[in-house]
FITOR-777374 format. One record per residue (C-alpha): x, y, z. Coordinates in steps of 0.001 Angstrom, whole numbers, padded with zeros to 6 digits, always signed. Layout:
BEGIN
XYZ/...
//
This chain:
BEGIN
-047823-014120-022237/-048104-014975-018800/-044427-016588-018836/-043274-013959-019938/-044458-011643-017062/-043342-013991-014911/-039867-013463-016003/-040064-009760-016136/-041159-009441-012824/-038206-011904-011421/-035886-009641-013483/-036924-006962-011609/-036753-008904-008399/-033228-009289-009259/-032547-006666-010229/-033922-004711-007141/-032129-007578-004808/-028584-007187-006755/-028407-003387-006310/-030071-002719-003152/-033843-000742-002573/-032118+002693-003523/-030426+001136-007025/-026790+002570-005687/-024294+000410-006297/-021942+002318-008532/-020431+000936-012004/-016598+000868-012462/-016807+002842-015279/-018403+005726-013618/-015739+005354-010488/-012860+005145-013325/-014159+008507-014808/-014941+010184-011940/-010818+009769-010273/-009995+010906-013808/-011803+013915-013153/-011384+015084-009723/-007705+013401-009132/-005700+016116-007066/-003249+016765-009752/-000924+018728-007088/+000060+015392-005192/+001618+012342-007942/+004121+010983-005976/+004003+008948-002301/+006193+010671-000829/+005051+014189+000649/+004861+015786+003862/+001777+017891+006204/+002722+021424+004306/+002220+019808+000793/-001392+019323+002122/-002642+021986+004591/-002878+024271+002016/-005847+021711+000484/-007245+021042+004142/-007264+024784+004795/-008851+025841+001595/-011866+024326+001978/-012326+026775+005236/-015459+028488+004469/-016497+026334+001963/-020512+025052+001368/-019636+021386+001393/-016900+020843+004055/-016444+022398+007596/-012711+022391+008613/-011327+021951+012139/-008358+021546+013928/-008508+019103+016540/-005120+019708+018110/-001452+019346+017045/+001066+017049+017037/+004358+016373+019132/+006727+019050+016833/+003652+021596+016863/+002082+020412+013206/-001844+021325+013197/-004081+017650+012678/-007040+018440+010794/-010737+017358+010314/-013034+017793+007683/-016621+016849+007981/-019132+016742+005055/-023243+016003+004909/-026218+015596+007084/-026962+012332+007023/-027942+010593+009969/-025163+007289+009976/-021581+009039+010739/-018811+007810+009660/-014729+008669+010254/-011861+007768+007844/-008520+008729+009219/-005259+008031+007237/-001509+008242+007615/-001225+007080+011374/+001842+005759+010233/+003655+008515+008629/+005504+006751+005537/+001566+005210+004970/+000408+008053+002529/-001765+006244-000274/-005109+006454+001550/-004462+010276+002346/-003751+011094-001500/-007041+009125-002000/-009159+010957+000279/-007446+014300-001033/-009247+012615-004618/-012071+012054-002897/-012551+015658-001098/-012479+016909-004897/-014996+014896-005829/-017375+015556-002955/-017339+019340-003821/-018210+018885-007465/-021736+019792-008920/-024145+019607-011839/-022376+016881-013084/-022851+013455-014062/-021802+012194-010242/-024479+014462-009044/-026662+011498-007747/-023714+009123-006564/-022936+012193-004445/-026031+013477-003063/-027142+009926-002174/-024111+010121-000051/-023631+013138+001510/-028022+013028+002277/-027278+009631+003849/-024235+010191+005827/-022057+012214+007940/-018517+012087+007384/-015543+012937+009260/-011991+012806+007617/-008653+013085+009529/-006687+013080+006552/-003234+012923+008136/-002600+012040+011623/+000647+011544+011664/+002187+014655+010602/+005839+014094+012107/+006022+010991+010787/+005000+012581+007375/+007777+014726+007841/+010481+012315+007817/+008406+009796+005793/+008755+007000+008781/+006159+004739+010496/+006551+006271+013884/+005897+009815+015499/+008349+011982+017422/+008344+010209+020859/+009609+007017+018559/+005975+005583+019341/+003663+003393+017366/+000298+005263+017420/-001697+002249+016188/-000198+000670+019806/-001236+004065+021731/-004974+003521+021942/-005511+002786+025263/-002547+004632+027187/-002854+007643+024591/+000108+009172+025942/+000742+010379+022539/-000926+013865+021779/-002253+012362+018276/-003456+009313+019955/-005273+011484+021853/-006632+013652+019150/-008080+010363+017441/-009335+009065+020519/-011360+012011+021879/-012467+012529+017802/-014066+009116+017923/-015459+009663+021989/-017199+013104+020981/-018535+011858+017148/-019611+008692+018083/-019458+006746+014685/-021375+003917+012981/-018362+003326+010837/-014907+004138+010872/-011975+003175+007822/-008778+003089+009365/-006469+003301+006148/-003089+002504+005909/-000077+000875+004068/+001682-002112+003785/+004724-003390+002381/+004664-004596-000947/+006089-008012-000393/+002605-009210+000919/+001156-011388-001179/-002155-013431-002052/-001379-016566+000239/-000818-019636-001841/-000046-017531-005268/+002407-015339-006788/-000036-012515-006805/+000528-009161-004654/-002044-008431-002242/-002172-005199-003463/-005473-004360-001288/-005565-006472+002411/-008953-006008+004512/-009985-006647+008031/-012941-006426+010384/-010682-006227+013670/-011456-008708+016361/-012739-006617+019841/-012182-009521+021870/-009102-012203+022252/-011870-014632+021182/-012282-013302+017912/-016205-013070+017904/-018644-011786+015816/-021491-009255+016887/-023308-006810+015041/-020650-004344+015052/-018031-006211+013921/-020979-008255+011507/-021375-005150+009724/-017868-004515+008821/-017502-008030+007229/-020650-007131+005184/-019158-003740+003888/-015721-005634+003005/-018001-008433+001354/-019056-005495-001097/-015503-003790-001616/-014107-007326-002598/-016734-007228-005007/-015328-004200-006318/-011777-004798-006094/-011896-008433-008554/-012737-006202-011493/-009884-004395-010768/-007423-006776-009194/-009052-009940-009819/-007106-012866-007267/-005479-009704-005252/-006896-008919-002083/-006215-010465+000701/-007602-010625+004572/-005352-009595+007346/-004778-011566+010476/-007148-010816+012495/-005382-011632+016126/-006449-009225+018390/-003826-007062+019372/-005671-005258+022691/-003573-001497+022127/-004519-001044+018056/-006750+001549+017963/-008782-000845+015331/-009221-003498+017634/-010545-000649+020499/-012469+001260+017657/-014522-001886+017073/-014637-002818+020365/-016238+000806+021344/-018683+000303+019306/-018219+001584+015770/-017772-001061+013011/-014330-000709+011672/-012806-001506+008701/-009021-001211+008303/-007565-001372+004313/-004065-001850+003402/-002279-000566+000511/+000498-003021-000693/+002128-003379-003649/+001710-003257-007414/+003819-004183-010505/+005401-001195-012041/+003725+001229-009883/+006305+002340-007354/+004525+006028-006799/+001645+003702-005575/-000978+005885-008154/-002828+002727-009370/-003465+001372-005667/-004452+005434-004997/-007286+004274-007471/-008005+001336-005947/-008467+003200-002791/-010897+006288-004086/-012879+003943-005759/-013400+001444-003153/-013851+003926-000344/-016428+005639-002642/-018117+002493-003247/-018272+001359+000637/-019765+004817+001403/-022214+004754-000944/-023246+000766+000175/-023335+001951+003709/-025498+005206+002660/-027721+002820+001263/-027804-000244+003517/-026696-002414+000212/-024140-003998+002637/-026783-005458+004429/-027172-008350+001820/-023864-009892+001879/-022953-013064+004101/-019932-012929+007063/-019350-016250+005096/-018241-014236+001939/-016092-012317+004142/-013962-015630+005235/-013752-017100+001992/-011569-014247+000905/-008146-015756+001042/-005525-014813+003397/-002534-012501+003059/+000802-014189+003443/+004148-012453+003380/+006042-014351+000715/+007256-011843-002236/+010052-009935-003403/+011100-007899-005907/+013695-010585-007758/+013993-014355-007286/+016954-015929-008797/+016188-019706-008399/+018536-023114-008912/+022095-021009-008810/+025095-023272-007980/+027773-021668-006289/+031125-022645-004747/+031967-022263-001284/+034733-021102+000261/+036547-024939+000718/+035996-025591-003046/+032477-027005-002317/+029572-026785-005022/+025975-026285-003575/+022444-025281-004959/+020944-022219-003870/+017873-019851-004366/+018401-015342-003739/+016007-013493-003320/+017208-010024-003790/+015168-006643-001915/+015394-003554-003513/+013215-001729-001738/+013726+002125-000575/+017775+001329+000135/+020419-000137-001330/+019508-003841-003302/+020526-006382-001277/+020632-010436-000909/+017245-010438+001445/+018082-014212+001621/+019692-017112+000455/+018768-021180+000466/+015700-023002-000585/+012993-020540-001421/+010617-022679-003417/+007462-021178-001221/+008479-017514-002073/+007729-015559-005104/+008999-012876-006876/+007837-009652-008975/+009909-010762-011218/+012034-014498-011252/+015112-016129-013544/+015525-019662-013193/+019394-019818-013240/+019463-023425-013337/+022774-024345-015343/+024359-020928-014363/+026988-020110-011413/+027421-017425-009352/+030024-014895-009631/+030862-012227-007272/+032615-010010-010231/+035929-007942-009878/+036692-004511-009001/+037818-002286-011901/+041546-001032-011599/+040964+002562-012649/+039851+004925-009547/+037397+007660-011678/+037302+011250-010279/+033465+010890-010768/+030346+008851-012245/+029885+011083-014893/+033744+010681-015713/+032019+006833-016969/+029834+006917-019876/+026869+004262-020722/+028405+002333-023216/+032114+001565-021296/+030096+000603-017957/+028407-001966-020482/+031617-003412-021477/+033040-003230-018157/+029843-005523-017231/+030782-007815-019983/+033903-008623-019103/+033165-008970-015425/+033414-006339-013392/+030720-005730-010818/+032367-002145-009340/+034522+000472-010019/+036398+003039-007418/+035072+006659-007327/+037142+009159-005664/+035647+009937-002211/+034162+013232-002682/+032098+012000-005744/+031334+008023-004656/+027584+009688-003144/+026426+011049-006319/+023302+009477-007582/+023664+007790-010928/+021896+005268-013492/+025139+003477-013644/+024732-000513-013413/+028300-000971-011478/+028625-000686-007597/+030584+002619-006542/+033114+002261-003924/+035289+004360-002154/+039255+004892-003096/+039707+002576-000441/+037154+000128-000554/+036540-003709-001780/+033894-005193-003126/+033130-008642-000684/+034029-011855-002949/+031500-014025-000560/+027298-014476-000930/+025526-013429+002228/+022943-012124+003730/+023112-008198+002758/+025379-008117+000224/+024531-006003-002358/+022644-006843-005434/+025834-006648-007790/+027203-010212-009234/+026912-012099-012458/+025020-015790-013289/+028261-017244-015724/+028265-019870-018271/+031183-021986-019293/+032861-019293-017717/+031784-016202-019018/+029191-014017-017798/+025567-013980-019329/+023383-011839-017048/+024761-009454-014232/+023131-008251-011071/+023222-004550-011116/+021319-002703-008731/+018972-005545-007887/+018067-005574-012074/+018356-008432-014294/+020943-007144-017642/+021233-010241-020304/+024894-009302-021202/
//
């Protein structure tokens, strides 16, 4: 009898220790159900600009959860917004899109203003505890030029996350004086990367990357920059149920004009997340997931003080991000050169938001790819240029650009007017005029066969693998 009270009480021990004194740490399950429900179903694709959203900042004017303000505007005259929800005493900002083509968090925290309005629900507690705990201030997109062309920089061509200190750009300015006049414990400075980061050492994407910036050149640790490790300790946590072997750390080299590196060093413990890539999810929706649940589940940890119990040593064991993927590898291809010479070579092919292209050529045995064909056996072939000029794509139907492929033609002539049009075809369109290159180099597009014995078996089209 008296073992076994001995055990209960160390499974409550446990219990208590692995959860935290409130009991918050929140279940997958109830994070997967609860971006099912309060998804914003108006945004499902990456790609959108400041007047898709205002509409969803400025409806919540007025309302009994959020208070809405605008803090300025941008270079072209776009209003930058906050929000700011509960009344708890440890503040904390999240701003998003200071790169303007670096919209995942922002559709995330559009989730996650849904959620923090909902009521007599099952979330009710998860919600409470943190809006009674904290005080948060969103800044959902800073960037709103950028988000206008869907690029990285704003209208003076600058960098904002190199503008902290100078802050000659009015949005630097806005997120500057925002974090000078709140004052916050915490701050999540979200943003994208590209999806060829991977996992260093595997094949694996590092679909989430995490840092506690360094404030100093000598990297140290203090309690501000302490706490952010522990907070990231507890999101990794999270993220290996979902993407188990897929986060990765970000360099942490302090760069002294990032407004992360000056955020941390002010004083407020800052933790930046990067959205990378994904297989198959090119509308980055999964990693919009990823990022409602783990922001949910940081907030609610520092509402708490769960973070408290993880290690900084946790926080360095999670492996680095490297910069080794691509969309396809083609490994072991021979080819012959220009002088009748044979030699062994790797592609790694980009597709990307332009045209496919050879990204590079040569031994690539350290890179990966979403997806790989080992071509060992098979030769290169640049393919031919059909004879026939067509007044249009739509002049070409499926089944005769298959046999076209088949017998080894990588591109066919368009007249001029149509050659633009966008089409599913898997041939290359070229002007009246125009040639198809019979060399391999750097930037050539992704059209050319792998041949066997002389006749084609797979063709290149588009940056896609087709088994002819």
């Amino acid at each position: 009898m008296k073992k076994s009270i001995f055990l209960l009480f160390v499974f409550v021990l446990c219990s208590w220790s692995c959860t935290g004194q409130e009991g918050r740490t929140v279940d997958k399950q109830v994070l997967d159900k609860a971006f099912d429900v309060f998804r914003e179903k108006s945004i499902t694709e990456h790609i959108f600009t400041h007047s898709d959203i205002e509409p969803l900042i400025r409806k919540r004017e007025g309302s009994n959860i959020f208070s809405v303000r605008e803090l300025g505007t941008s270079v072209e005259g776009r209003s930058i917004y906050r929000l700011r929800c509960g009344n708890g005493k440890t503040k904390i900002m999240l701003w998003s899109q200071m790169h303007g083509n670096e919209s995942t968090a922002t559709m995330a925290l559009l989730d996650i203003f849904n959620f923090l309005e909902g009521r007599n629900d099952d979330f009710d507690e998860l919600r409470s505890h943190i809006l009674e705990n904290t005080t948060l201030y969103f800044i959902p997109m800073l960037n709103p030029d950028g988000a206008e062309k869907f690029r990285r920089r704003n209208s003076y061509d600058f960098d904002l996350n190199r503008d902290a200190v100078r802050t000659a750009a009015p949005e630097s300015v806005i997120l500057r004086e925002a974090r000078a006049e709140e004052e916050p414990d915490f701050g999540f400075n979200l943003h994208d990367q590209n999806i060829y980061y991977n996992v260093s050492g595997t094949s694996r994407p590092a679909t989430i990357s995490v840092l506690a910036p360094a404030f100093n050149r000598e990297r140290e640790i203090n309690d501000v920059r302490r706490r952010a490790m522990q907070v990231i300790v507890g999101m990794n946590r999270l993220l290996q149920e979902y993407i188990p072997g897929g986060v990765g750390k970000y360099d942490d080299t302090f760069e002294p004009r990032a407004f992360g590196d000056n955020f941390q060093k002010w004083g407020t413990s800052t933790i930046l997340i990067e959205s990378g890539g994904y297989p198959d999810d090119p509308e980055k929706q999964f990693i919009r997931k990823l990022n409602f649940s783990v922001i949910l589940h940081a907030l609610s940890e520092i509402a708490s003080g769960d973070y408290e119990q993880y290690r900084t040593e946790d926080y360095f064991r999670i492996p680095d991000n490297d910069s080794k993927l691509t969309d396809l590898l083609i490994r072991n291809v021979e080819v012959t050169g220009r002088e009748g010479e044979h030699y062994l070579t790797d592609i790694n092919i980009r597709r990307g938001e332009e045209t496919p292209h050879i990204a590079d050529l040569g031994d690539l045995s350290v890179f990966y790819g979403y997806e790989e064909l080992d071509a060992s056996g098979y030769t290169w072939m640049p393919g031919k240029v059909y004879e026939k000029t067509y007044s249009s794509p739509r002049a070409i139907n499926p089944d005769e650009a298959m046999s076209l492929l088949r017998k080894g033609y990588a591109a066919v002539r368009i007249s001029s007017s149509e050659k633009d049009e966008k089409t599913d075809l898997p041939l290359l369109l070229l002007g009246e005029k125009e040639n198809l290159s019979e060399g391999l180099f750097l930037g050539r597009p992704a059209y050319f066969f792998l041949v066997k014995d002389g006749q084609p078996v797979y063709a290149i089209a588009d940056g896609e693998v087709i088994k002819l």
